[in-house]
C-alpha positions as MATLAB code, in Angstrom:
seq = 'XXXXXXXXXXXXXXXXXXXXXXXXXXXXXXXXXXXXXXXXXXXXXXXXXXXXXXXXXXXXXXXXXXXXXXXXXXXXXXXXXXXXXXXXXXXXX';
ca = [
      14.192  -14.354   11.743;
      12.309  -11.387   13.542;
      11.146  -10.244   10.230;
       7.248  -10.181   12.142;
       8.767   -8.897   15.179;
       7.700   -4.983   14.456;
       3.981   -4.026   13.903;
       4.229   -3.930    9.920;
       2.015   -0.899    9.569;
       3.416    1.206    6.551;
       2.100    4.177    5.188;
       1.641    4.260    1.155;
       1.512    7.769   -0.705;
       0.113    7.429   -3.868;
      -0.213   10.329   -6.683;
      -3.272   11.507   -7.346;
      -3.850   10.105  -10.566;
      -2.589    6.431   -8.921;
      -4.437    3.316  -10.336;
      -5.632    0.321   -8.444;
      -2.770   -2.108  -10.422;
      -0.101    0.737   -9.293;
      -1.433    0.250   -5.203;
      -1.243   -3.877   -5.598;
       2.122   -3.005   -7.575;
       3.468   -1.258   -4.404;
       2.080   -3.642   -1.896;
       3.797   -6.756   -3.833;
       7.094   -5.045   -4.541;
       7.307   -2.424   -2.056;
       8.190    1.399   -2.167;
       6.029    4.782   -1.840;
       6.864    3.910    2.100;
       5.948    0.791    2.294;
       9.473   -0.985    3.353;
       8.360   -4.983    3.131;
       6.633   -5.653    0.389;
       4.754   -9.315    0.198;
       7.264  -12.008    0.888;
       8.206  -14.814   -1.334;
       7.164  -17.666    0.593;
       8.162  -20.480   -2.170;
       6.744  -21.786   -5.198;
       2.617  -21.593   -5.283;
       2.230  -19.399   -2.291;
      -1.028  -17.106   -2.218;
      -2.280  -13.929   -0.710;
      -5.183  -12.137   -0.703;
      -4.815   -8.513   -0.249;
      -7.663   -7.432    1.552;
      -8.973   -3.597    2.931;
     -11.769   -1.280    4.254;
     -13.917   -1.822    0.710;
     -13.063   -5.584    0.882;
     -10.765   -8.026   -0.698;
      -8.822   -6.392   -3.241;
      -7.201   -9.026   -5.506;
      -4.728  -12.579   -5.319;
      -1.443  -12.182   -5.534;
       0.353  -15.530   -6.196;
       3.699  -17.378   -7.220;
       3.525  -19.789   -9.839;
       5.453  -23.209   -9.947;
       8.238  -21.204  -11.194;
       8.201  -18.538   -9.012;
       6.744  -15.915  -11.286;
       4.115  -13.263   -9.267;
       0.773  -12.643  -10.561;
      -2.338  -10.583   -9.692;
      -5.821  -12.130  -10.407;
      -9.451  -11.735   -9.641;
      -9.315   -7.882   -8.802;
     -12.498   -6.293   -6.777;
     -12.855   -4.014  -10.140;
     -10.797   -2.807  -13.479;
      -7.255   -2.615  -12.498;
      -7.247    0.792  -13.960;
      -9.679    2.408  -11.395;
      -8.486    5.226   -9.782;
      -7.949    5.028   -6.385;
      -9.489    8.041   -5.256;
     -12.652    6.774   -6.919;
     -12.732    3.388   -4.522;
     -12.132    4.980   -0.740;
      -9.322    2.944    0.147;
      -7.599    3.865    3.461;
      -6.703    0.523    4.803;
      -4.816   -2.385    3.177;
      -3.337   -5.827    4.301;
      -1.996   -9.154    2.907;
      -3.147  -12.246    3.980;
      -2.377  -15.598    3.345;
      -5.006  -17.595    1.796;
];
């Protein structure tokens, strides 16, 4: 417990040539500074990962506990320094 207990503010460094699906990679599994990546919550659990330029994609847990990515804000191969992106957060849906 006391996992929520500190602000959860992390900051992400991405290289320049960095992709939208390489962001939502970090934010799900963590790394490039960002310590706590989205927790497993159980079987069918949902987030939306949301920023500044809106609601980026889903990220989800199948029945079996398998995480996916769905209904992305544009092509998952758009650079990131082509969306202006300086804010992200998960959110549970």
């Amino acid at each position: 417990m006391g996992d929520d207990a500190g602000n959860g503010e992390y900051i992400i460094e991405m290289n320049d040539d960095a992709t939208l699906k390489d962001l939502l990679y970090v934010i799900k599994q963590g790394g490039n500074g960002n310590d706590w990546p989205i927790p497993y919550t159980g079987a069918n659990s949902f987030w939306v990962i949301q920023s500044n330029i809106g609601n980026l994609a889903r990220v989800y847990t199948d029945s079996d506990g398998e995480w996916h990515i769905d209904d992305y804000c544009c092509d998952e191969l758009t650079p990131l320094n082509k969306l202006g992106i300086t804010w992200t957060f998960g959110d549970r849906e």
